[in-house]
C-alpha positions in Angstrom: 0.0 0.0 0.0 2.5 2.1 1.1 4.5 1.5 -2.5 1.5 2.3 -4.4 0.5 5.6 -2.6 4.6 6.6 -2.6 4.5 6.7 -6.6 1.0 7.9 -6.7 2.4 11.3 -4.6 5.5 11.5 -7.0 3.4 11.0 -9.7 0.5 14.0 -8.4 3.2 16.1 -7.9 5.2 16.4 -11.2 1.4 16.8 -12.8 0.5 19.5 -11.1 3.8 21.4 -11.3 4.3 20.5 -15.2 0.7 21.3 -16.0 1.1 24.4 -13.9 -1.8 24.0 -11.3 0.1 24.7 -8.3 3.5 26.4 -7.8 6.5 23.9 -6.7 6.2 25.6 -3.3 2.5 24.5 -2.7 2.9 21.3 -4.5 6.0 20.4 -2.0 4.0 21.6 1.1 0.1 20.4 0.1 0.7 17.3 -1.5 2.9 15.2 0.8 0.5 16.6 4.0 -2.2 15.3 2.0 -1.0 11.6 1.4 0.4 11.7 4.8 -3.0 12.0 6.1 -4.2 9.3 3.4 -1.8 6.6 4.4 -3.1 7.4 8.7 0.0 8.9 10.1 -1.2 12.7 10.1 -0.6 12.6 13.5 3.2 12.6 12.7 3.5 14.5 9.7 4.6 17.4 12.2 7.6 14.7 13.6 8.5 14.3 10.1 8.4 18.0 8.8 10.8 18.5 11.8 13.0 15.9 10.7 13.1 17.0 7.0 13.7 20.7 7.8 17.0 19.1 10.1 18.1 17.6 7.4 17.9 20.3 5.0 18.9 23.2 7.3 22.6 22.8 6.5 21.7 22.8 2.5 19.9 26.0 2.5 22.3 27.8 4.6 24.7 26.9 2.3 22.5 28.1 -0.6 21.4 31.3 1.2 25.6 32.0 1.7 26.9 30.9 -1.3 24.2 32.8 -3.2 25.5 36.0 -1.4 29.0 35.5 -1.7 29.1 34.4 -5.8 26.7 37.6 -6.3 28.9 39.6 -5.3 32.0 38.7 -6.6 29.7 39.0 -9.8 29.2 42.5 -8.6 32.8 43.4 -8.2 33.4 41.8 -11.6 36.0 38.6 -10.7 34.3 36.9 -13.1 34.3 39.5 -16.4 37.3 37.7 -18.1 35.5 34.4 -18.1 32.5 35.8 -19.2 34.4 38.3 -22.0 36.3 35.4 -23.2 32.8 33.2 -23.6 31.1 36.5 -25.2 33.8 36.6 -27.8 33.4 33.0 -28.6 29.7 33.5 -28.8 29.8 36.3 -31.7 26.1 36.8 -30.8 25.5 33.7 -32.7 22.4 31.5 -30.9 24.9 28.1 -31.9 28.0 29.1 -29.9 25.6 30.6 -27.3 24.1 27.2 -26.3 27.5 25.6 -27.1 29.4 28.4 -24.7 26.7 27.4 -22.0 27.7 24.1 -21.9 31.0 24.8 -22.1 30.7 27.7 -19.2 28.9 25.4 -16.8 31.2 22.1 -17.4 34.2 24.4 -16.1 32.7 26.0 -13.5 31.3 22.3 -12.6 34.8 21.6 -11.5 34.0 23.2 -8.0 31.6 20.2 -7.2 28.6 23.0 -6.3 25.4 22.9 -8.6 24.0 26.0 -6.8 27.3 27.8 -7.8 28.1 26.3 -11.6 24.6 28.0 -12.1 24.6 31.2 -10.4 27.5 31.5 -12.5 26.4 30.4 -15.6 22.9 32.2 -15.8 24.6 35.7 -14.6 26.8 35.2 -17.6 24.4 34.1 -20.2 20.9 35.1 -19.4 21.9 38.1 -20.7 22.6 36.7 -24.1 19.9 34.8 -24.5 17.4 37.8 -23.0 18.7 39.7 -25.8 18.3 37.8 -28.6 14.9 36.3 -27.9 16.3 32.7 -27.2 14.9 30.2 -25.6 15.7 30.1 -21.8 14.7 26.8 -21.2 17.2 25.3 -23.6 19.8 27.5 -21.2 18.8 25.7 -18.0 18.4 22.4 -19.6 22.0 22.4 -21.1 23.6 23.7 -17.6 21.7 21.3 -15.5 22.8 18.2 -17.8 26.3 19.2 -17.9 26.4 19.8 -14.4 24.4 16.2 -13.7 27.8 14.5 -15.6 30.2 16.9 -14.0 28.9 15.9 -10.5 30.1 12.6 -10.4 33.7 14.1 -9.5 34.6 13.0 -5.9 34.1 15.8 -4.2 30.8 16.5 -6.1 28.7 14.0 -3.6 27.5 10.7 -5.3 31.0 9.3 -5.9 31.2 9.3 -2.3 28.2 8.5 -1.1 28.9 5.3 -3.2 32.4 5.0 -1.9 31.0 5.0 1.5 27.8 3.2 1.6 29.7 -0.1 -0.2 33.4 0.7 1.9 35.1 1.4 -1.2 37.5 4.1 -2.4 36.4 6.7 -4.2 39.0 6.8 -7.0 38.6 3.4 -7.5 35.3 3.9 -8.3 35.7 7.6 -10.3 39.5 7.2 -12.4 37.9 4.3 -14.4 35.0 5.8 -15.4 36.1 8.7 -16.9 36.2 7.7 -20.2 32.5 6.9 -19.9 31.9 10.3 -18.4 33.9 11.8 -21.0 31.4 10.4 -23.3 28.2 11.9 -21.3 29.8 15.7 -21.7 30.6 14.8 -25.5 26.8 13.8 -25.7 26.5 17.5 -23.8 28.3 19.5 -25.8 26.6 17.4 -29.2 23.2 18.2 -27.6 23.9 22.0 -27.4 25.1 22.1 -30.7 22.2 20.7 -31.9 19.9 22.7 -30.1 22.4 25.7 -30.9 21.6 25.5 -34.6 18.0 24.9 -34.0 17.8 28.5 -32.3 20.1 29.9 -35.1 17.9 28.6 -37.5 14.6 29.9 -35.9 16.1 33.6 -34.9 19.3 34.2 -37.3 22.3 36.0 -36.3 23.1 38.9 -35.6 26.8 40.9 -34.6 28.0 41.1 -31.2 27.9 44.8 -31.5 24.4 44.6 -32.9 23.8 42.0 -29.7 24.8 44.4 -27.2 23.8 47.8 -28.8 22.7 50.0 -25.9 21.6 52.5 -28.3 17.9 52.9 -29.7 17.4 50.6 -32.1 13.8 48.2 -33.1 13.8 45.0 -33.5 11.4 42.9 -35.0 11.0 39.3 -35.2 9.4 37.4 -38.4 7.7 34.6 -36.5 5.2 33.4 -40.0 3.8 30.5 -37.9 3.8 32.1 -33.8 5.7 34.4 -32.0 6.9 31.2 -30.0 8.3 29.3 -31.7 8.0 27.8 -34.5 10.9 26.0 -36.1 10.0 26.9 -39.3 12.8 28.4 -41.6 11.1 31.7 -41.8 11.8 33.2 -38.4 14.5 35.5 -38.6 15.7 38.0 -36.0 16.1 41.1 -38.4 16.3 45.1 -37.6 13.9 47.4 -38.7 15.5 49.4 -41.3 13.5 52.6 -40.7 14.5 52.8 -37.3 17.3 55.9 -36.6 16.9 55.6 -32.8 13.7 54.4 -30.5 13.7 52.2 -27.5 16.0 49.3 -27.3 13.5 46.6 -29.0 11.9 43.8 -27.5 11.7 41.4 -30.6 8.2 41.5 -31.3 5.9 43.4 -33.5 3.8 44.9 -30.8 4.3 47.4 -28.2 7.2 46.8 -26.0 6.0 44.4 -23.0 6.8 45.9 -19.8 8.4 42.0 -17.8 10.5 42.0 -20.8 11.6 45.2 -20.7 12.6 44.6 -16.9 13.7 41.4 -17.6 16.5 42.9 -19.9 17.3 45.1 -17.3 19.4 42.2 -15.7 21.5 42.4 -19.8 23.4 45.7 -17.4 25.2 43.0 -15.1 27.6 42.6 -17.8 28.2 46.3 -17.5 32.4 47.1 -17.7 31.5 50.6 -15.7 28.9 49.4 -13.3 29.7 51.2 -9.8 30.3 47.9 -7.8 33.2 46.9 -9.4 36.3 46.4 -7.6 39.4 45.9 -9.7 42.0 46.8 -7.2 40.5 44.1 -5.2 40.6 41.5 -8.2 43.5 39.3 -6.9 41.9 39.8 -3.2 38.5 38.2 -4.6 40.4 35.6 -6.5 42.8 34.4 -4.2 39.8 34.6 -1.2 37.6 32.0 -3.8 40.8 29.7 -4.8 40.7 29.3 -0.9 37.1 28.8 -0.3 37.1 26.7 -3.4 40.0 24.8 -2.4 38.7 24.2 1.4 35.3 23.1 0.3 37.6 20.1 -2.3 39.4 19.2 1.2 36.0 19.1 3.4 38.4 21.5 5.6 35.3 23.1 7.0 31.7 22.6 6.9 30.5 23.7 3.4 27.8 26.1 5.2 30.3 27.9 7.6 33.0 28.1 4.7 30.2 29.8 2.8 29.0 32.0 5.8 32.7 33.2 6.5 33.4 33.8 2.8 30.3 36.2 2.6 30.6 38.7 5.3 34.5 38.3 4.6 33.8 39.7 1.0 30.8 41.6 2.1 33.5 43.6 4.4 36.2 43.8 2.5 34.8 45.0 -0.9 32.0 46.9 0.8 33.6 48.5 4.0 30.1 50.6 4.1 27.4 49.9 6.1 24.8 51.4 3.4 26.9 49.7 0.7 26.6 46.3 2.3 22.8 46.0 2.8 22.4 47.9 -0.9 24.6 44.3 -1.9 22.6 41.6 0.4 19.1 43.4 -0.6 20.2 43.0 -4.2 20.3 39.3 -4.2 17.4 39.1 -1.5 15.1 37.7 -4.0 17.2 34.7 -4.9 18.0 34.1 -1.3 14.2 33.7 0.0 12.9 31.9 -3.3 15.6 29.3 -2.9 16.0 29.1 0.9 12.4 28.7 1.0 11.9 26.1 -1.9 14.4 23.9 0.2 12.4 24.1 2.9 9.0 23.0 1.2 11.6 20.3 0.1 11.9 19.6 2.8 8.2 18.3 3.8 8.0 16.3 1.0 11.9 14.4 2.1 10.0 14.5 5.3 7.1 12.7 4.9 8.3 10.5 2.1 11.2 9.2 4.3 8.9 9.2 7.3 6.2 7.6 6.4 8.3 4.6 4.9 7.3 5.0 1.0 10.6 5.2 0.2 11.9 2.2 1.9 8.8 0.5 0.6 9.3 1.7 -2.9 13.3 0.6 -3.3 12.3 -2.9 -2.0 9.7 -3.0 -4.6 11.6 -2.0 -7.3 14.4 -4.3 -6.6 11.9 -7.3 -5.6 10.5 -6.6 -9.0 13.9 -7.6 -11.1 14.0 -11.3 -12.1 16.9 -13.8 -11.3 18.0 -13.8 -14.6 19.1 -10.7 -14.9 21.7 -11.2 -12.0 24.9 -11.3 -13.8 23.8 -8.1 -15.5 23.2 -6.2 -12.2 25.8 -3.7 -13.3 23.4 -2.6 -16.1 20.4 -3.5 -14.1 21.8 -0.8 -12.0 22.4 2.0 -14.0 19.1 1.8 -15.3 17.4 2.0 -12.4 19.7 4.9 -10.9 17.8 7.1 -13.4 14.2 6.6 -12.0 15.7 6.0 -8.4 17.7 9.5 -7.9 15.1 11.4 -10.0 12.3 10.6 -7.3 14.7 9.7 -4.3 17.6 12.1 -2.7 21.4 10.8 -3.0 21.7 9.7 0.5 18.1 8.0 0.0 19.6 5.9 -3.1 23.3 5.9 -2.3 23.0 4.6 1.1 19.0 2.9 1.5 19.1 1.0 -2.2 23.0 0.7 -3.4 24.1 -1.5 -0.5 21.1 -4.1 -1.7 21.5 -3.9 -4.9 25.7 -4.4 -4.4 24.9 -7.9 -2.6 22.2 -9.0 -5.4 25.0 -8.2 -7.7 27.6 -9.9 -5.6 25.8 -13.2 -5.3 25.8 -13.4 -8.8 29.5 -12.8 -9.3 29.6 -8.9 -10.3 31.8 -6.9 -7.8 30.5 -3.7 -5.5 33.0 -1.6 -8.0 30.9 -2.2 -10.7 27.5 -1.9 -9.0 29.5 1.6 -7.9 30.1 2.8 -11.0 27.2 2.0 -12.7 25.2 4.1 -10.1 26.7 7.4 -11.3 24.8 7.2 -14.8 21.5 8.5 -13.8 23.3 12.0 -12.2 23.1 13.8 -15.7 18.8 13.2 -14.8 19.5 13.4 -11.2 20.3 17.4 -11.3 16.5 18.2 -12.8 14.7 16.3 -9.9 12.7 18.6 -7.9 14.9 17.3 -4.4 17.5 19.2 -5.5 17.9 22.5 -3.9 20.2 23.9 -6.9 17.6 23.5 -9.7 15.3 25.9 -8.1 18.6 28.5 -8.2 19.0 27.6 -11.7 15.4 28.3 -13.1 14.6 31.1 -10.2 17.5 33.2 -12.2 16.7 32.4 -15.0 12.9 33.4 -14.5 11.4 30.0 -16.2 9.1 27.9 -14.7 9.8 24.5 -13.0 7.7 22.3 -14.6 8.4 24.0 -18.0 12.3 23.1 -17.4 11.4 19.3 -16.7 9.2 19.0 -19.6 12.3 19.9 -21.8 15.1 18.5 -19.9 14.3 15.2 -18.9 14.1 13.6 -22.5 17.7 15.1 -23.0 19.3 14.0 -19.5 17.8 10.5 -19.7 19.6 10.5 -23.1 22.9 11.5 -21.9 22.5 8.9 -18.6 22.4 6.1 -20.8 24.8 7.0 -23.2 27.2 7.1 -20.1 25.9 4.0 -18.8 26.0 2.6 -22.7 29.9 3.9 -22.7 30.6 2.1 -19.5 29.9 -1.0 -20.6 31.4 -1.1 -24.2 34.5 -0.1 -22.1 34.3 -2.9 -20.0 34.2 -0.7 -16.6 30.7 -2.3 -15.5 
């Protein structure tokens, strides 16, 4: 019963957010208080709220601290080279755009942060894309699938949750499988080519200079079958040729919508004059994140505190100002209650799933449910079920409730726990779109698109790029 009513709250969940009837707040908070009642332990559900929030806390302090600290070393401009240097590979051209934002959020990946790589990566592009009418879903869904394959680094948090849960050592279980992972950020980079040309060919191209005109200057966008999208050859981004100087252009026909005008407010970030820079202070900011950066790798510190301290360290340094300091937190207010707040509603649906045993229930199920003969293929049996399991489950759920029985169904049947190990890390890429992760919500907050219109378009694409590294992992011979 408790299996059934454990899929059937996933399940009412991801309908309501992807059809839009409820916001991912309300869904996270009404719909797991609702089948708590259902399944006769409402009497609890405050016990397992508790519990939840506990286990969250440290998460969205992190989130609410490393949110501050990256936006303002935005602010003071440490990150302008790396954002110049993607902008001039990008020519303004929608291809290089999506390819640069894969590009842009493998590297930044390297920290082993997802909340980071995308504060990071939408500051830098959103711009971009804002500008030239591109879609901003194909943004988040490229970042969050290079970031799923990037987070399989050992200090990124499966690897060692795998490592631990089966007593293994982590580099036995990461150094052979890069080749396969290699593979999942070619299938990336492929996959934001491809959907690169497909904006190029429904917007054109357009010059950098034309990109970033500040100037007055219309634009108007040939759309023959919708305004939306079409992918009809037709739509070209082109400028009105009549136009001398009038408003900046909001790539439509009709009068200039006033959210979009706002929204391209956010294009000034990449401003080389804006008043918050700091470039006596560059090699400060640098050498201050190489340190944070470099404590977080070596777990030197709790990832919270490191992220506490760096912020009021930066905060005072850059900012010596009382007025100038709350102008910077206020500034990045919004991002800090939408996502410290999302993590808590997370938090009652961990809660109560955990709680109430569905989860327990649901692994047992799913593993019950695969047949005998598929024991010496438990490697593969694995990775397959990895991309259902950490979509609907949290790491720690998978990595230390359903690994360790899945390592000795594999082991009676001859297939070592490195395998099992490895094979676990193929449904990350999917894993970085499920609605338990705190860091998505930073991802499509910033980028102002909706949750459930972000799953709808990503999940094809990560599930994709999990079994091609699942796929490369066994023509290697590595599970």
């Amino acid at each position: 019963m408790l299996t059934i009513l454990g899929f059937a709250m996933i399940a009412t969940f991801l309908v309501l957010i992807m059809t839009k009837k409820m916001s991912p707040i309300a869904a996270l908070v009404l719909i797991p208080a609702l089948f708590c009642v259902a399944v006769g332990q409402g009497a609890q559900l405050g016990d397992y709220v508790i519990e939840g929030v506990g286990n969250l806390a440290p998460t969205a302090a992190m989130l609410m601290f490393a949110i501050v600290y990256f936006g303002v070393m935005i602010d003071v401009g440490l990150f302008d080279p790396i954002v110049r240097g993607i902008l001039k590979f990008c020519r303004a051209d929608p291809m290089r755009i999506v390819v640069g934002t894969a590009v842009l959020a493998a590297i930044v990946s390297l920290d082993g942060d997802g909340s980071t790589t995308f504060m990071i990566t939408v500051s830098a592009m959103y711009p971009l894309y804002k500008r030239l009418k591109m879609s901003l879903v194909v943004m988040t869904g490229v970042a969050a699938t290079a970031n799923g394959v990037m987070n399989t680094l050992p200090w990124g948090g499966p690897t060692a949750r795998a490592a631990t849960a089966l007593k293994l050592d982590a580099s036995e279980i990461f150094v052979p499988m890069i080749p396969a992972l290699a593979m999942g950020l070619l299938a990336v980079f492929v996959l934001a080519y491809v959907l690169g040309l497909r904006e190029r060919k429904r917007l054109g191209m357009l010059t950098l200079d034309e990109a970033l005109a500040r100037e007055p200057e219309q634009e108007t966008v040939s759309t023959g079958a919708g305004s939306t999208g079409g992918t009809g050859g037709e739509d070209r981004l082109r400028k009105d040729a009549s136009a001398s100087g009038g408003g900046t252009g909001t790539g439509t026909d009709a009068d200039p919508d006033p959210e979009d005008e706002a929204d391209d407010d956010g294009f000034q970030g990449l401003d080389p004059n804006r008043s918050t820079l700091r470039p006596k202070l560059y090699w400060f900011n640098a050498g201050l994140t190489a340190a944070l950066l470099t404590a977080m790798i070596m777990e030197l510190m709790p990832i919270p505190v490191l992220f506490l301290l760096g912020a009021a360290l930066a905060l005072t340094v850059n900012f010596p100002h009382m007025p100038d300091q709350r102008a910077r937190i206020a500034a990045h207010a919004d991002n800090v209650l939408n996502v410290s707040g999302m993590v808590f509603a997370a938090a009652v649906f961990t809660g109560v799933l955990t709680g109430t045993g569905m989860v327990e229930n649901m692994a047992d199920w799913v593993v019950g449910a695969v047949p005998d003969a598929m024991g010496p293929h438990m490697a593969i049996v694995t990775g397959l079920l990895s991309l259902p399991l950490t979509y609907f489950m949290s790491n720690d759920g998978f990595y230390f409730g359903v690994l360790p029985v899945l390592a000795e169904a594999g082991a009676a049947h001859g297939v070592s726990p490195l395998e099992i190990a490895r094979a676990s890390l193929a449904g990350q890429a999917l894993h970085m779109s499920s609605p338990l992760v705190p860091a998505v919500y930073v991802l499509v907050g910033m980028a102002k698109v909706e949750f459930g219109d972000h799953t709808r378009f990503t999940v094809k694409w990560a599930i994709l790029t999990s079994l091609v590294v699942l796929a490369a992992g066994v023509l290697f011979g590595i599970m």
